[in-house]
KOLKE-850241 format. One record per residue (C-alpha): residue in three letters; x, y, z. Coordinates in steps of 0.1 Angstrom, whole numbers, padded with zeros to 4 digits. Last residue first. Layout:
+------+-------+-------+-------+
: resn :     X :     Y :     Z :
+------+-------+-------+-------+
:  ALA :     X :     Y :     Z :
...
+------+-------+-------+-------+
This chain:
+------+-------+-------+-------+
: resn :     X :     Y :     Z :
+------+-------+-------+-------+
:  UNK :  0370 :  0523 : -0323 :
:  UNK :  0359 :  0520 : -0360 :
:  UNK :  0333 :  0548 : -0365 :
:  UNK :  0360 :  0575 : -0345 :
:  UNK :  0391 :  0562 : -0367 :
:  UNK :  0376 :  0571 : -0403 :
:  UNK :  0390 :  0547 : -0424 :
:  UNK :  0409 :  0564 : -0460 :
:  UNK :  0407 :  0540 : -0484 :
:  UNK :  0403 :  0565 : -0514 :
:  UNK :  0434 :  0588 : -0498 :
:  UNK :  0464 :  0579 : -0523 :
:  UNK :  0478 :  0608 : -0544 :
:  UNK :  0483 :  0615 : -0580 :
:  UNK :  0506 :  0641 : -0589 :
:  UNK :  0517 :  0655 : -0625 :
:  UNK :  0500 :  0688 : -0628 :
:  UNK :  0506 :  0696 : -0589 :
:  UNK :  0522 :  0730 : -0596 :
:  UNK :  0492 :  0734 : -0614 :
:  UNK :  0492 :  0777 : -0620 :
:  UNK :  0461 :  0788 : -0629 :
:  UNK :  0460 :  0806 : -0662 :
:  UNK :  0441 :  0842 : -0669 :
:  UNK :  0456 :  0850 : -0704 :
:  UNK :  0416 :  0848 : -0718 :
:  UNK :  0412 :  0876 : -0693 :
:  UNK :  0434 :  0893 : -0672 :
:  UNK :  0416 :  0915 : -0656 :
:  UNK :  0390 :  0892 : -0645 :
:  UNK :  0412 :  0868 : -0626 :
:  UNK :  0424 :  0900 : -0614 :
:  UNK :  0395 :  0902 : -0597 :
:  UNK :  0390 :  0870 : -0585 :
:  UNK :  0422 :  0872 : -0573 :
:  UNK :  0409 :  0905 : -0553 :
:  UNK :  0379 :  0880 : -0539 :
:  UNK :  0403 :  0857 : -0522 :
:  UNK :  0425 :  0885 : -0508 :
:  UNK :  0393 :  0899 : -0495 :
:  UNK :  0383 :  0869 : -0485 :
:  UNK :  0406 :  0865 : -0461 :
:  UNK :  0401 :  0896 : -0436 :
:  UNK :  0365 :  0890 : -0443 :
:  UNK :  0362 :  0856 : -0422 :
:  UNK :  0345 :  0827 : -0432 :
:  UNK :  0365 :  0812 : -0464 :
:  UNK :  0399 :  0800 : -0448 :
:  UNK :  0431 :  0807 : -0449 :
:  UNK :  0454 :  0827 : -0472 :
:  UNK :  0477 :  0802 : -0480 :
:  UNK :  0488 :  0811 : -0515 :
:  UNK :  0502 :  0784 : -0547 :
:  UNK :  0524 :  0795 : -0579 :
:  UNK :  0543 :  0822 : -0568 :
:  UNK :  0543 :  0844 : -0600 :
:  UNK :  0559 :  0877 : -0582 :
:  UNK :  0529 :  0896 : -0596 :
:  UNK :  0505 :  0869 : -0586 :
:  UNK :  0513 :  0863 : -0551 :
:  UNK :  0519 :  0899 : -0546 :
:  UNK :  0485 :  0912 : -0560 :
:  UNK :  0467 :  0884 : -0538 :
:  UNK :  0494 :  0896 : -0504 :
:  UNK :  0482 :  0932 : -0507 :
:  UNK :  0447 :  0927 : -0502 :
:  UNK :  0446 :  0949 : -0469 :
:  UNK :  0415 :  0938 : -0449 :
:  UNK :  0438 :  0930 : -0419 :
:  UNK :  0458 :  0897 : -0413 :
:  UNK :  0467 :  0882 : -0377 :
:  UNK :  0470 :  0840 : -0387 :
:  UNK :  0491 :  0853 : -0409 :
:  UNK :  0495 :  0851 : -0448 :
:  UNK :  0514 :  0828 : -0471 :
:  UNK :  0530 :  0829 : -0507 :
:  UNK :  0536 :  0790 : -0515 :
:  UNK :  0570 :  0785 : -0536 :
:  UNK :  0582 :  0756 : -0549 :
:  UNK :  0618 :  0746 : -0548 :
:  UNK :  0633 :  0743 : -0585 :
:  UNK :  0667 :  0759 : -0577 :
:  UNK :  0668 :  0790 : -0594 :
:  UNK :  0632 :  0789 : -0580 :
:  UNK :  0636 :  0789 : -0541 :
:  UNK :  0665 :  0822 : -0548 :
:  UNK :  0644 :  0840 : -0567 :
:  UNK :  0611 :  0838 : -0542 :
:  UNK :  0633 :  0843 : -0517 :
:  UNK :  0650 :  0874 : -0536 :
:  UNK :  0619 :  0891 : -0536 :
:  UNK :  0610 :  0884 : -0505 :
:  UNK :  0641 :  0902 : -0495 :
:  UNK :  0629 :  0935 : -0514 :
:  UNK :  0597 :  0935 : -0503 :
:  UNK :  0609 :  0943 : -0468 :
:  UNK :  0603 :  0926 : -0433 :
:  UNK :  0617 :  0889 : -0433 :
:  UNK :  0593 :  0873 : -0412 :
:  UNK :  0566 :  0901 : -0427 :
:  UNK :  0566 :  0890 : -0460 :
:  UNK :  0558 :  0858 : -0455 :
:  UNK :  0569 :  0832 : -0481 :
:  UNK :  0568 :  0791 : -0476 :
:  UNK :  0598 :  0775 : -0496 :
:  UNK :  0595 :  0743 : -0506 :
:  UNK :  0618 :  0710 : -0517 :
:  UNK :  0629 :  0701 : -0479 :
:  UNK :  0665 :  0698 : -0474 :
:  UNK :  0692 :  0691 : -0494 :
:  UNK :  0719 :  0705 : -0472 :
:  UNK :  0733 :  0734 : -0493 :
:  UNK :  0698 :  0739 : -0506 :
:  UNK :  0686 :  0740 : -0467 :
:  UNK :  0717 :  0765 : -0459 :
:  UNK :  0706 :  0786 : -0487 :
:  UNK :  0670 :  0789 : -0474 :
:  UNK :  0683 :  0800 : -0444 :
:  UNK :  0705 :  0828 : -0458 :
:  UNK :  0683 :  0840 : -0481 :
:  UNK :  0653 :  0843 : -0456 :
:  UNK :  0619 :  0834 : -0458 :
:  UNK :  0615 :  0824 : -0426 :
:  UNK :  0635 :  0791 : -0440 :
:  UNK :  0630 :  0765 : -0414 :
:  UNK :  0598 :  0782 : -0396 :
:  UNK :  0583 :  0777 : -0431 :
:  UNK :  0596 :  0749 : -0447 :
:  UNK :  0578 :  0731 : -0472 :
:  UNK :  0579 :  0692 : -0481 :
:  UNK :  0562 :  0688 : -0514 :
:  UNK :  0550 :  0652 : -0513 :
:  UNK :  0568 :  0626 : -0529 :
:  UNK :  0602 :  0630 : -0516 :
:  UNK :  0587 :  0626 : -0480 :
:  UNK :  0612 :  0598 : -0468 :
:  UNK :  0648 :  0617 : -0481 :
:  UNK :  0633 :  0650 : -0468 :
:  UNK :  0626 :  0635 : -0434 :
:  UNK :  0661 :  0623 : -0431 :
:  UNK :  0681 :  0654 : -0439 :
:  UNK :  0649 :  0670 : -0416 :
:  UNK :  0661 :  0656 : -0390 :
:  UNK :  0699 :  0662 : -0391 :
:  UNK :  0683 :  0699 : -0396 :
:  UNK :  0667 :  0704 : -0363 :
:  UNK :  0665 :  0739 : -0361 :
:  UNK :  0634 :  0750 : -0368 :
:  UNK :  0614 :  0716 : -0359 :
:  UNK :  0602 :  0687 : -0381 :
:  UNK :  0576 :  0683 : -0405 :
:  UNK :  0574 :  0720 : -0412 :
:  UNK :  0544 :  0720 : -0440 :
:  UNK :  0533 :  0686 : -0459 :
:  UNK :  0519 :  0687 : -0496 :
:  UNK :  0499 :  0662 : -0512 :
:  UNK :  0484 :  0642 : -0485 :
:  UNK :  0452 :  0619 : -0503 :
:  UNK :  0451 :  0600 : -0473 :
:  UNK :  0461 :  0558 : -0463 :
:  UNK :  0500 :  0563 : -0481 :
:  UNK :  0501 :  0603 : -0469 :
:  UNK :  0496 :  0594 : -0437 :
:  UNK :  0516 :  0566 : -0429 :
:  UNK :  0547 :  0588 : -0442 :
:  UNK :  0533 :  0612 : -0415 :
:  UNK :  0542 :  0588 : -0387 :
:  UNK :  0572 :  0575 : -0393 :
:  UNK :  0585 :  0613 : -0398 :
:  UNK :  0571 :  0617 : -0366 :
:  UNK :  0591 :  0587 : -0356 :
:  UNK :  0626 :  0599 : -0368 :
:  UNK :  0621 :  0630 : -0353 :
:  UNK :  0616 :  0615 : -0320 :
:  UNK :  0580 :  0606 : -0305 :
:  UNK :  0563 :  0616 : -0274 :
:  UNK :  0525 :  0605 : -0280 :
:  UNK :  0496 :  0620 : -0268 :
:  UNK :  0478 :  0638 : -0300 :
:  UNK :  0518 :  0646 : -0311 :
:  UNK :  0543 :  0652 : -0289 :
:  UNK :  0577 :  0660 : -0301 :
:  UNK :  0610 :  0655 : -0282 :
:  UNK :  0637 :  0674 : -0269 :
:  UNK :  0634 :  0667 : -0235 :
:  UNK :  0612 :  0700 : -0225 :
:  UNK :  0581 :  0695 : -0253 :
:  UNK :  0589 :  0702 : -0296 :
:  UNK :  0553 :  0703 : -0307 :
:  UNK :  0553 :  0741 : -0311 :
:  UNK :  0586 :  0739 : -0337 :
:  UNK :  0565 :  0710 : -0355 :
:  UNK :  0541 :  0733 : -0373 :
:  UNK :  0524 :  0703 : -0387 :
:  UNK :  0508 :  0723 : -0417 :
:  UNK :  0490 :  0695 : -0439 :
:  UNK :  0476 :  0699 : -0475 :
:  UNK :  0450 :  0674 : -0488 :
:  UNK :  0439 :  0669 : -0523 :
:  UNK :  0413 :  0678 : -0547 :
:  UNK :  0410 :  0664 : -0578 :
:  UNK :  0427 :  0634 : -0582 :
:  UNK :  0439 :  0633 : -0543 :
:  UNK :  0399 :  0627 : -0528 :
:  UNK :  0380 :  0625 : -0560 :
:  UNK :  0348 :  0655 : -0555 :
:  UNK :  0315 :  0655 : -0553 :
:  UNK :  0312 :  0674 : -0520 :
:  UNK :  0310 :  0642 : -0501 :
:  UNK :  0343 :  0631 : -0515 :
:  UNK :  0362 :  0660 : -0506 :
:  UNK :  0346 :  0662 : -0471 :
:  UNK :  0353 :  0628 : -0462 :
:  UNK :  0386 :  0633 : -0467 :
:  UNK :  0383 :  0660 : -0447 :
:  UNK :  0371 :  0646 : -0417 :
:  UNK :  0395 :  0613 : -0420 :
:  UNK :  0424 :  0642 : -0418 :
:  UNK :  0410 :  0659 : -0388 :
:  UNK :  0404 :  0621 : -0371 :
:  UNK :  0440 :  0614 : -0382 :
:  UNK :  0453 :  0646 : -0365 :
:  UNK :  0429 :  0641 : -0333 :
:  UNK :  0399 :  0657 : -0326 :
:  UNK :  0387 :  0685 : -0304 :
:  UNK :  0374 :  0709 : -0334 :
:  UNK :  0385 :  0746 : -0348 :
:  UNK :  0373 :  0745 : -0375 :
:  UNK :  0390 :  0774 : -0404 :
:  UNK :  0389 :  0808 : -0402 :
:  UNK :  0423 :  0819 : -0403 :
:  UNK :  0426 :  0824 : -0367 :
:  UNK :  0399 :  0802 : -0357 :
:  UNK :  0361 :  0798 : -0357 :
:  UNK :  0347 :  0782 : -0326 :
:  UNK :  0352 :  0755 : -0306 :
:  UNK :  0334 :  0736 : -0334 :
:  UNK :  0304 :  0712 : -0325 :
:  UNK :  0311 :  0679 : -0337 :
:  UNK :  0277 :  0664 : -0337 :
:  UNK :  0284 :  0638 : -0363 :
:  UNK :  0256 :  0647 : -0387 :
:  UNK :  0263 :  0685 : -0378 :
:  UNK :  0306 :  0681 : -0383 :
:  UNK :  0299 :  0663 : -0417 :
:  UNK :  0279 :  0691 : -0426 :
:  UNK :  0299 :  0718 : -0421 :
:  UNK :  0321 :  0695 : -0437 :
:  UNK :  0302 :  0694 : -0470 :
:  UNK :  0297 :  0733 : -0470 :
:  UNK :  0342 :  0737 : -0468 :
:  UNK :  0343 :  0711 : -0495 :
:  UNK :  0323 :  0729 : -0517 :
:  UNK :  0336 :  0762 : -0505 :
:  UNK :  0372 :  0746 : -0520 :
:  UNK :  0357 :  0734 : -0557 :
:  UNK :  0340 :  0771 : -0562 :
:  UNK :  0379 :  0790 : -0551 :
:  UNK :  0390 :  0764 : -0574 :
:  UNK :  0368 :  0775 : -0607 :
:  UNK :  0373 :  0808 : -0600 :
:  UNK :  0409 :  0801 : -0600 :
:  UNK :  0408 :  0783 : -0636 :
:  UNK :  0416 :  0748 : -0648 :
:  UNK :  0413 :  0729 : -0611 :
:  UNK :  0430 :  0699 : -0607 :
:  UNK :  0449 :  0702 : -0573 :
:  UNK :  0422 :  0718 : -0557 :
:  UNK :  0440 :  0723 : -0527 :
:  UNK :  0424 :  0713 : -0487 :
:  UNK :  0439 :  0721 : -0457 :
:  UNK :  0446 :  0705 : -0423 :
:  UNK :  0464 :  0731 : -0401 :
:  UNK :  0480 :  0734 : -0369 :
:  UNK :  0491 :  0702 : -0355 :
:  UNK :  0477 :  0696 : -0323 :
:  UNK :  0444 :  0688 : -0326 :
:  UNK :  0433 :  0698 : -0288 :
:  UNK :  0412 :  0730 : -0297 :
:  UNK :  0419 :  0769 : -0289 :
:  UNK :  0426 :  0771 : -0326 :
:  UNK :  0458 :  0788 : -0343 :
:  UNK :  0483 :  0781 : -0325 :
:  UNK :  0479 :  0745 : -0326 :
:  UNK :  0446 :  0734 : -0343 :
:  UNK :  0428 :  0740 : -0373 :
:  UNK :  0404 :  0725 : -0399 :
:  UNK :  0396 :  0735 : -0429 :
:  UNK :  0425 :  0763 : -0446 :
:  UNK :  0430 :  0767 : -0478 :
:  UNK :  0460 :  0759 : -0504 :
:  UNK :  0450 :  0777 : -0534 :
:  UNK :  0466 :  0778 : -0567 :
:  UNK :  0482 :  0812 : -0577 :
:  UNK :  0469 :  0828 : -0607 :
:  UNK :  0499 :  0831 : -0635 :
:  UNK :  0526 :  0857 : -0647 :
:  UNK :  0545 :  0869 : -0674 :
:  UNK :  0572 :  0890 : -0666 :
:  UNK :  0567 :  0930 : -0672 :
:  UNK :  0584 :  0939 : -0643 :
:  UNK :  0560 :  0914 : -0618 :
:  UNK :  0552 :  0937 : -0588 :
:  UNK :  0538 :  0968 : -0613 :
:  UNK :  0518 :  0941 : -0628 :
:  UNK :  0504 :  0930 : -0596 :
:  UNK :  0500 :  0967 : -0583 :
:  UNK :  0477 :  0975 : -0613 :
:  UNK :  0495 :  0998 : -0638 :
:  UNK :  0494 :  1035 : -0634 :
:  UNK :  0529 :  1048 : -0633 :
:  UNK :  0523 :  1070 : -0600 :
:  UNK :  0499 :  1038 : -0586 :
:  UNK :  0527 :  1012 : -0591 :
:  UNK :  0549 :  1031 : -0576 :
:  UNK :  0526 :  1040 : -0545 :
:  UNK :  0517 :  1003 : -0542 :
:  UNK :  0552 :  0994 : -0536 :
:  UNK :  0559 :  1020 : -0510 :
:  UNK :  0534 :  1010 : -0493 :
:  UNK :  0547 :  0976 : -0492 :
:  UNK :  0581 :  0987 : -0481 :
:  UNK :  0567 :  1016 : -0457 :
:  UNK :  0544 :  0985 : -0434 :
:  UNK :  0574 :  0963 : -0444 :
:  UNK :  0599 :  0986 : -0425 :
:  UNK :  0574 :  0997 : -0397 :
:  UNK :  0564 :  0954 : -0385 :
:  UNK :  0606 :  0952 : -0393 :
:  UNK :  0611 :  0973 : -0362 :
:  UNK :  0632 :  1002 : -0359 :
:  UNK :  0660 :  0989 : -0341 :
:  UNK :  0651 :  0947 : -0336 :
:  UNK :  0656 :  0946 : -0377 :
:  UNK :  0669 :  0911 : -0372 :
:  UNK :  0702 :  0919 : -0389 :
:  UNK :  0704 :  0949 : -0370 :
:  UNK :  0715 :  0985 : -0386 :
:  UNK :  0682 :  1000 : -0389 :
:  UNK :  0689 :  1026 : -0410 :
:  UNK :  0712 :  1003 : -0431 :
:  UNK :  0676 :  0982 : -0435 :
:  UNK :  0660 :  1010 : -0443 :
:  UNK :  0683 :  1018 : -0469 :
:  UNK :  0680 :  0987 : -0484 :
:  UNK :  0643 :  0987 : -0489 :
:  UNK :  0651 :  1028 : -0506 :
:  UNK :  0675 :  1009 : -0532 :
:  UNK :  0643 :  0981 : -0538 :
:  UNK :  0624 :  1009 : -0545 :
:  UNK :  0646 :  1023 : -0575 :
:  UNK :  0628 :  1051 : -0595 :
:  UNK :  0615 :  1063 : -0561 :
:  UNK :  0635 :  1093 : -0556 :
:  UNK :  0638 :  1105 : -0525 :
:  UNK :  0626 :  1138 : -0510 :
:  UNK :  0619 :  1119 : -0475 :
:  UNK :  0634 :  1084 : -0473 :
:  UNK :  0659 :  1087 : -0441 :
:  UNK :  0638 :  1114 : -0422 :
:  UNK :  0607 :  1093 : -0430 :
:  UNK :  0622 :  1062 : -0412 :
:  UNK :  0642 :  1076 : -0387 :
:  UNK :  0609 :  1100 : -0375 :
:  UNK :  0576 :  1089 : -0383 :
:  UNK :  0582 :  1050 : -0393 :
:  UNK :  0601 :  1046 : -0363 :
:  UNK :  0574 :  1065 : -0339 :
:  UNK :  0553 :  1042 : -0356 :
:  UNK :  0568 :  1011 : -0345 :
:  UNK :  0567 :  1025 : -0312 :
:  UNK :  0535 :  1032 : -0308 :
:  UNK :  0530 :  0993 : -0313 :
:  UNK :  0511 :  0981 : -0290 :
:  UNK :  0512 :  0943 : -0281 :
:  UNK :  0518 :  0949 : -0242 :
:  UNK :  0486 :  0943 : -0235 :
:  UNK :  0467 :  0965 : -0248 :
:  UNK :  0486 :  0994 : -0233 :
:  UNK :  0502 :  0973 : -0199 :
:  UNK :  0537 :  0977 : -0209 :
:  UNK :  0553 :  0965 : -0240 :
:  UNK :  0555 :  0981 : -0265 :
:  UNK :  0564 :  0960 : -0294 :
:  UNK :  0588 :  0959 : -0326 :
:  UNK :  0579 :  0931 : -0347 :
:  UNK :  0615 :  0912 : -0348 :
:  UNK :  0624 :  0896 : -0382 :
:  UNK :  0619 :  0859 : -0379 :
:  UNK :  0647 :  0829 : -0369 :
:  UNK :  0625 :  0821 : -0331 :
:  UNK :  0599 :  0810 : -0359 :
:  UNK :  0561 :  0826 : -0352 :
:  UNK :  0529 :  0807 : -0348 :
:  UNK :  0510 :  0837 : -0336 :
:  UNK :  0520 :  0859 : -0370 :
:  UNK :  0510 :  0896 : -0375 :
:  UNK :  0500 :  0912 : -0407 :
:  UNK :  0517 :  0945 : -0425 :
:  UNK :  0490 :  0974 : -0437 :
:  UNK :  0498 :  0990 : -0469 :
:  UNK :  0490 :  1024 : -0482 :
:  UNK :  0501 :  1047 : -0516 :
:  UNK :  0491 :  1079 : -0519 :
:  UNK :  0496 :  1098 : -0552 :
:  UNK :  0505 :  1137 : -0551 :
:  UNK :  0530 :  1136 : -0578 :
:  UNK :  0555 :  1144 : -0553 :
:  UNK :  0550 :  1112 : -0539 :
:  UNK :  0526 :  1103 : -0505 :
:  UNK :  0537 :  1070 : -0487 :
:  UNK :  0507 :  1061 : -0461 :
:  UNK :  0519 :  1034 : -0433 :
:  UNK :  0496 :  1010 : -0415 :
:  UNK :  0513 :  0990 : -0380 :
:  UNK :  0498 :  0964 : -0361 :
:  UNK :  0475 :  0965 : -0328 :
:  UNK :  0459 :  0933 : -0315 :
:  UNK :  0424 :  0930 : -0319 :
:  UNK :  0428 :  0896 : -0340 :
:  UNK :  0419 :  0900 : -0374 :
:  UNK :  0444 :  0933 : -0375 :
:  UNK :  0440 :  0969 : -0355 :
:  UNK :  0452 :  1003 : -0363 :
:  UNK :  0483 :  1022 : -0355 :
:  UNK :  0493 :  1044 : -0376 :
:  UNK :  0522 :  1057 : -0397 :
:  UNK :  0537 :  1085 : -0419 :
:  UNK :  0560 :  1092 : -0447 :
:  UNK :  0556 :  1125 : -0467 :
:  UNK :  0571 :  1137 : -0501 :
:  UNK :  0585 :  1108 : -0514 :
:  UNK :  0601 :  1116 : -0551 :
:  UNK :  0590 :  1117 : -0586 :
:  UNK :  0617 :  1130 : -0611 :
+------+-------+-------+-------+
């Protein structure tokens, strides 16, 4: 029988400079396994809590004592375990902590010893961590969704929604999509140089960050698509992450590039969209909490896959009040808003029973852990938001896909959870040459 021998933590730093937590999980057997947990800056007030220091340490954000927990309850609780059951040892750091928001321990140390844990499993019975993830199931590449342009919390820039992606909806192999996506990523490079659009720099997740408006962002990519050689919404299409919950201003309402505007209006306003650009996917349309809202929403966005991310934070319970309701049709999965493997897990499961889509996300704070490409495939999730191509921390996750890719051979298939969409997009205007 294999069993943990040692559990222990660091802290080390993510994309960012701010501190998050690695843990090493050594078995009996003498096999190590380590995983690094990411950070979010566009975080839902319905998240597991990343235990902090506070103080004036770098800045507050260290996290000392999140590896304090992983060295003492933590280890004390798993040491001389078997591991033959992982997702038994998930649950019993969650009775450890005894919170339902894991605000004890920290769920930045659970996940860091959850995923750990995972790879240490996988590397005791030899199989690559992807296989160990899926249980024998089969399993399929996940589709891109990647980041071009960015605003919100993610971009010192005034677009304020947060994310204008691109998917190469159809693509018949990964490496073939990853090729299609920096094609589109060169062509605006040049766009922005022709129309002397100097970035504010690179952002989180690597994307533009440019003072434009929303339909000025989403003109720029169309653009993009079609200068690369591409058909704007046949073969690549456009992803949008509104991140609504940070647009929400003191009365209630939601300002978007200058205008307050009720639910019902943003809504208004993103049905537009996707009729004059080739919008295939559309990510927290309305706030966190305001489900009469969404109701509505979900009923005028049926033809786009509506994902909730700040509305679900990947947990059971909220996702299960969205099914009850009929809300949204997609389930955005970070690992570290709920904080063990385990509940992603059931997520994942519980989004597919019921035919939601599934799109398996990082942070805008990552590290060079790959974790998240082994995960996306092993648990089949059909699409991943890693981010953009220009920053290390992403393209590692990028590159290990390509990997597996490799691996896997003539059973390598893409998943085309877009197989049957069309969008609109080829009469896109662009608003800064017409006034």
């Amino acid at each position: 029988m294999t069993t943990i021998r040692t559990v222990r933590a660091r802290e080390v730093l993510d994309s960012r400079g701010r501190p998050t937590v690695q843990a090493d999980v050594h078995l009996s057997d003498g096999t190590l396994g380590r995983a690094s947990v990411p950070s979010g800056a566009s975080t839902g007030r319905h998240e597991a809590v990343e235990l902090r220091d506070g103080g004036s340490r770098y800045g507050g954000m260290g996290v000392l004592k999140a590896v304090e927990s992983v060295d003492g309850a933590i280890s004390d609780r798993l040491r001389s375990e078997s591991v033959d059951d992982p997702e038994r040892l998930d649950r019993a750091m969650i009775e450890a902590d005894g919170t339902d928001d894991k605000s004890v321990l920290g769920a930045n140390a659970i996940l860091a010893v959850s995923l750990a844990l995972a790879r240490a499993c996988a590397a005791h019975q030899r199989q690559p961590l992807y296989r160990y993830l899926s249980a024998g199931a089969p399993v399929t590449l996940p589709l891109p969704m990647t980041n071009m342009i960015s605003g919100g919390m993610h971009a010192r820039s005034a677009m304020d929604i947060q994310d204008v992606l691109v998917v190469p909806v159809a693509a018949r192999t990964y490496s073939q999509a990853l090729e299609w996506i920096s094609d589109v990523f060169r062509s605006l490079g040049e766009l922005l140089d022709q129309a002397t659009l100097l970035p504010s720099g690179v952002a989180d997740e690597g994307g533009y960050g440019l003072s434009v408006t929303s339909e000025e962002a989403l003109t720029l990519v169309t653009e993009a698509i079609a200068s690369s050689g591409h058909e704007p919404g046949n073969d690549i299409a456009i992803a949008v992450d509104m991140a609504s919950s940070r647009l929400v201003d003191s009365r209630g309402g939601y300002l978007v590039d200058g205008d307050r505007l009720t639910s019902a209006e943003i809504v208004d306003r993103v049905v537009s969209w996707t009729e004059r650009f080739p919008i295939i996917s559309v990510e927290d349309v309305l706030d966190e909490d305001d489900w009469d809202g969404w109701v509505a929403a979900t009923q005028r966005l049926s033809h786009v896959q509506l994902v909730g991310d700040d509305l679900f934070t990947t947990n059971v319970r909220r996702i299960q009040r969205g099914l009850d309701l009929g809300v949204a049709n997609s389930v955005l999965v970070k690992v570290n808003q709920i904080g063990t493997l385990t509940e992603s897990r059931a997520a994942v499961a519980l989004a597919r029973e019921h035919s939601y889509s599934t799109v398996i996300s990082a942070r805008s704070g990552e590290t060079e852990d790959d974790f998240l490409a082994d995960l996306a495939v092993g648990l089949d999730g059909g699409q991943i938001k890693i981010g953009s191509l220009t920053r290390s921390e992403r393209l590692s996750k990028y590159n290990r896909l390509l990997q597996i890719e490799e691996e896997l051979g003539e059973s390598a298939t893409l998943a085309r959870p877009f197989a049957a969409a069309r969008t609109a997009g080829a009469g896109a205007v662009n608003p800064r040459r017409n006034g």
